[in-house]
C-alpha positions as CSV (number, residue, x, y, z in Angstrom):
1,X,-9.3,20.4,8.8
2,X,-9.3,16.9,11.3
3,X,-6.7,15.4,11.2
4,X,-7.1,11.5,10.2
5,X,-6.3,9.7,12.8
6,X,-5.7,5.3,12.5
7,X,-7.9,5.1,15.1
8,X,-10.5,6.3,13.1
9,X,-9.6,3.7,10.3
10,X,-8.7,1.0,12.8
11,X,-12.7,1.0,14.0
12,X,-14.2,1.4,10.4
13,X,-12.4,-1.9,9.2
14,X,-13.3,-3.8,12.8
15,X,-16.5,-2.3,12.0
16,X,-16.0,-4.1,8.4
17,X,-13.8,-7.5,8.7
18,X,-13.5,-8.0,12.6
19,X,23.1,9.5,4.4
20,X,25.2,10.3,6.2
21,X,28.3,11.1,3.8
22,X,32.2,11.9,4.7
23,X,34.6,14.3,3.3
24,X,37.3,12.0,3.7
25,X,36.9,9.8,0.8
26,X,40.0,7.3,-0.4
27,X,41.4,7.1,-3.6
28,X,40.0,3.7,-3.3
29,X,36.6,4.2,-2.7
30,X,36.3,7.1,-5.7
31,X,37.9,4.2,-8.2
32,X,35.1,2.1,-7.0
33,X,32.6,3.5,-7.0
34,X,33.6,5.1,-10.5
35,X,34.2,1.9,-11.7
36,X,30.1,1.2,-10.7
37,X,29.3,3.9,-12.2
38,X,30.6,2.6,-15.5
39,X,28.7,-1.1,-15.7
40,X,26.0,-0.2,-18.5
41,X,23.5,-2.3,-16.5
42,X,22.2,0.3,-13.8
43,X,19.0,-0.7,-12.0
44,X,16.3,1.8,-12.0
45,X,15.0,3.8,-8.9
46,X,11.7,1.7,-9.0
47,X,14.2,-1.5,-9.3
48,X,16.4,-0.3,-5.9
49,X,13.4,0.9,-4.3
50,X,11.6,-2.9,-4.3
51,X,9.0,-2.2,-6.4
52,X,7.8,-4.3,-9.1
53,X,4.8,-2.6,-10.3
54,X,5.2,1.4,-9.4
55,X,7.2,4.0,-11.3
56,X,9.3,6.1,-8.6
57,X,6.7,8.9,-8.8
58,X,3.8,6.6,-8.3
59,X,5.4,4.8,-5.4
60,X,6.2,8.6,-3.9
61,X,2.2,9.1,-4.0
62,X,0.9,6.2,-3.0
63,X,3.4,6.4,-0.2
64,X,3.0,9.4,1.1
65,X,-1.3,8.8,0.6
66,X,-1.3,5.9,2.4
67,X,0.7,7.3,5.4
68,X,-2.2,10.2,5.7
69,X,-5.0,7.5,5.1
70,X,-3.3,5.9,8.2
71,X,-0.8,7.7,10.1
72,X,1.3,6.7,12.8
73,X,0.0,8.4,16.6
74,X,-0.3,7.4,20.2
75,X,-3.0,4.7,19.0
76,X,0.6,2.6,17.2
77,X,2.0,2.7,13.7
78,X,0.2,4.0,10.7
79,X,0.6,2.7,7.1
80,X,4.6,3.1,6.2
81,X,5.6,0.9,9.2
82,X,3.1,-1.4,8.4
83,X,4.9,-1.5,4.5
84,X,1.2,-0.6,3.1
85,X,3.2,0.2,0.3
86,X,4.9,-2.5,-0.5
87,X,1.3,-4.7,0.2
88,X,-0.5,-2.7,-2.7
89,X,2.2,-2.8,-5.2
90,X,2.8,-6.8,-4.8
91,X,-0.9,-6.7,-5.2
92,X,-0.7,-4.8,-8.1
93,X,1.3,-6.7,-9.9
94,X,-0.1,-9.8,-9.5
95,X,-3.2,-11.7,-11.5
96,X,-5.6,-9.4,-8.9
97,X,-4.0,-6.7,-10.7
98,X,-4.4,-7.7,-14.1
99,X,-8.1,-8.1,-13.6
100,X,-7.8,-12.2,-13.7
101,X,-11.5,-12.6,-12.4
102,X,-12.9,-9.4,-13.6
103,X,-15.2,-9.3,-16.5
104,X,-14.0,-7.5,-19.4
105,X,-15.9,-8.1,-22.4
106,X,-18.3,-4.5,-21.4
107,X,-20.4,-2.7,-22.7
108,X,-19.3,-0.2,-20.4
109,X,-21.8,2.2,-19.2
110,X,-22.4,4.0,-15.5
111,X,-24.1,1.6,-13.3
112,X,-26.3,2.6,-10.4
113,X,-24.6,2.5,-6.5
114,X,-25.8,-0.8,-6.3
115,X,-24.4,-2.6,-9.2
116,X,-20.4,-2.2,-8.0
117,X,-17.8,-1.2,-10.3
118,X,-18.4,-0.8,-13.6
119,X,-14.9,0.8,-15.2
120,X,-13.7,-1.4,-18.1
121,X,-10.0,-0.6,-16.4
122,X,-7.9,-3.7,-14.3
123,X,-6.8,-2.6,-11.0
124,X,-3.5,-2.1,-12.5
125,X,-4.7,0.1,-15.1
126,X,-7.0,2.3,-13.0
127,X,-3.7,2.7,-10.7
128,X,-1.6,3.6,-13.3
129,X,-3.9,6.5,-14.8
130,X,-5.3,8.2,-11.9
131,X,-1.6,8.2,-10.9
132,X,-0.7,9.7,-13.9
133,X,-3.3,12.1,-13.9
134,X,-2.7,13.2,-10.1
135,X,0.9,13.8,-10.2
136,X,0.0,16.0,-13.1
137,X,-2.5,17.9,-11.4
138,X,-0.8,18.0,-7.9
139,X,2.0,19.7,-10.1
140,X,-0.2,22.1,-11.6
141,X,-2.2,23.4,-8.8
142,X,1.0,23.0,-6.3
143,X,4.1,23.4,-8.6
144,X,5.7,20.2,-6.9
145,X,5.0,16.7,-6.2
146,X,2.4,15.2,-3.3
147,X,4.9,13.9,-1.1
148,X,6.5,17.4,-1.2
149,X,3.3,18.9,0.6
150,X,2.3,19.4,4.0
151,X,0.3,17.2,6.0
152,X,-2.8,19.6,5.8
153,X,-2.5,20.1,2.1
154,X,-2.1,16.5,1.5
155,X,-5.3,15.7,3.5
156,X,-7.0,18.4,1.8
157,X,-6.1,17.1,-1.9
158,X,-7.4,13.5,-0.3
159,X,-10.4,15.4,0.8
160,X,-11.1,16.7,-2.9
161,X,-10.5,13.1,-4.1
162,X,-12.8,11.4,-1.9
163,X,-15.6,14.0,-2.6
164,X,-14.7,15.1,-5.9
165,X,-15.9,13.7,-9.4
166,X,-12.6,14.7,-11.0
167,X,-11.8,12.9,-14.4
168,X,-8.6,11.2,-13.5
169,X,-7.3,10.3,-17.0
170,X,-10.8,8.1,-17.5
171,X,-11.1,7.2,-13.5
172,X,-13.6,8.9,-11.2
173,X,-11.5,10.2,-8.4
174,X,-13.8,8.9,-5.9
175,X,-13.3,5.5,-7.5
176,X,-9.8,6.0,-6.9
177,X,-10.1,7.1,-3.5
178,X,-12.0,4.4,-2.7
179,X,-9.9,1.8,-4.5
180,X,-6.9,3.6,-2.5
181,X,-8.4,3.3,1.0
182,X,-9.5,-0.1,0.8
183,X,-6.4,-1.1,-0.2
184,X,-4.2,0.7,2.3
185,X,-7.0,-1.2,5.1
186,X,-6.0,-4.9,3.6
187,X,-2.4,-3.8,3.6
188,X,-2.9,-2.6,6.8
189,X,-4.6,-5.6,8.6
190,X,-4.0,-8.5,6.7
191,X,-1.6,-11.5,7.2
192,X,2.4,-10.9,6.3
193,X,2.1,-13.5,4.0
194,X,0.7,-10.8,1.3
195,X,3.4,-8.3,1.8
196,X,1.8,-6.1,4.1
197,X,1.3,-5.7,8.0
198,X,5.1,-5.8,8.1
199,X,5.8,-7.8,11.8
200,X,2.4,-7.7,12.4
201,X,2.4,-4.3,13.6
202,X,-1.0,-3.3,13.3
203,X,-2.5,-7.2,15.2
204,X,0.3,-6.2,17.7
205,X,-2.1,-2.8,18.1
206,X,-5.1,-3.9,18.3
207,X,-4.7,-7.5,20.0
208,X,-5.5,-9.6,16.9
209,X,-3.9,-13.6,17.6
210,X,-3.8,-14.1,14.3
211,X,-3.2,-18.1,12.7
212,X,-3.1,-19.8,15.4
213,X,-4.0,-23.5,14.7
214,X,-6.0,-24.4,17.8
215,X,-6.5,-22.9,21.6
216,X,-6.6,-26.6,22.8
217,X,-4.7,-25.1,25.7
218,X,-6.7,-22.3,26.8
219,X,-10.0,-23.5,26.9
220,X,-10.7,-23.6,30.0
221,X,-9.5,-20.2,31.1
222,X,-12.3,-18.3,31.0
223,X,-12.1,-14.9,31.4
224,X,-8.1,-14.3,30.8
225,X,-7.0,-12.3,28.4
226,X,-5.1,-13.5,25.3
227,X,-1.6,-13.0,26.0
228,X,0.5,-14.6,23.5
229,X,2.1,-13.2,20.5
230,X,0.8,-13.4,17.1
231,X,1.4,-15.9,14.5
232,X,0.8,-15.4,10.9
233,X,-0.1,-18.0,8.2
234,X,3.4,-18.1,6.7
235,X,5.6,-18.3,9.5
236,X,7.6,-21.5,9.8
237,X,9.2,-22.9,13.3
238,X,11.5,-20.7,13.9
239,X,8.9,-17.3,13.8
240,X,10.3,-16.2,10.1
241,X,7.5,-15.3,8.3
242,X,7.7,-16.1,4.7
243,X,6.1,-14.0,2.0
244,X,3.8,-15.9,-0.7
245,X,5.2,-17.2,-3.5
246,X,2.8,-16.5,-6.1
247,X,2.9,-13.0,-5.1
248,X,3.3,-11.3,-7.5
249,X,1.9,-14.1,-9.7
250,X,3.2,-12.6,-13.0
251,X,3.1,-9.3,-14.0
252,X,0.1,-7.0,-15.4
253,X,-0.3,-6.8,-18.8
254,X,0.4,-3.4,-20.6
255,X,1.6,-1.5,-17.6
């Protein structure tokens, strides 16, 4: 099996878009934290973990997928520094995710290659049932969870997704595949502002300037490489980079 390297996914989207714990515990610290224990109001794993739109065990898959799609190497970081992650699930939940633009009125039949997708499903809704449909077939075949596999078996069930024509609870696996990878590349490369590219990792790797307003000052330097550091669309005077508001927009419908 060859391993999947970012370089490999860094060209194809140039090539497309340019606890620790102690044994000595107070009295204290046990009535604390069994006093937190009691508040009826607990916030759920997906809650804690920052996610609006994945369950725990989706955001364990798409995780751990997105970190094979594009792993960290020599080349620089891969997908989980990058918060890839965090990118597709803010996507997710937002009026891209509930299909705000998409036609949905069908009939819904197979279209030919060139006609595009043709699933009556939102993004969100394609997400959530291939997702349900893998962990229950990663379970079956594997007898634990994706993120719980080795690297080569996690390429490998990637493989069989990108190849395959599996019925993922009414989604094509390559569909999903597809949807997967293209998302983890926008996550990947695109501006902070969308939750994704986390410091701008990945235009720190490949030399990408980023927003800047104007070059006023270096055109006449011909020949000299681009030195400075990059600047993203949301970042105010003081270099904080501040995520977009309307992101998520409101949440998906039905998920």
């Amino acid at each position: 099996m060859e391993p999947i390297s970012s370089r490999r996914f860094i060209k194809a989207a140039g090539a497309a878009a340019a606890t620790l714990s102690t044994n000595a515990e107070t009295e204290a610290a046990k009535a604390t934290r069994a006093a937190s224990s009691a508040q009826p109001a607990q916030k759920s794993a997906q809650q804690r973990d920052g996610y609006t739109f994945f369950k725990t065990n989706e955001a364990r898959f798409v995780e751990a997928a997105a970190a094979r799609l594009i792993p960290s190497d020599e080349t620089g970081p891969g997908a989980t520094e990058a918060g890839v992650s965090s990118f597709i699930d803010k996507q997710l939940s937002a009026s891209w995710g509930a299909g705000e633009r998409l036609y949905r009125s069908g009939p819904w039949h197979n279209g030919a290659p060139t006609q595009g997708y043709q699933l009556p499903f939102t993004p969100a809704e394609l997400f959530r049932h291939a997702l349900r449909a893998i962990d229950a077939d990663v379970t079956r075949q594997y007898k634990t969870t994706f993120d719980k596999l080795s690297p080569v078996q996690q390429d490998e069930y990637l493989h069989s997704l990108e190849g395959g024509n599996a019925d993922l609870d009414g989604v094509p696996s390559k569909v999903f595949f597809e949807s997967l990878l293209e998302m983890t590349l926008e996550g990947f490369f695109s501006d902070p502002a969308y939750g994704g590219n986390k410091d701008m990792v990945a235009w720190r790797m490949i030399g990408f300037p980023g927003a800047y307003a104007n070059f006023y000052q270096l055109v006449d330097q011909h020949g000299v490489a681009f030195t400075g550091e990059p600047t993203s669309l949301a970042e105010d005077n003081k270099r904080v980079i501040h995520i977009h508001p309307n992101i998520p927009a409101y949440p998906a419908k039905g998920t």
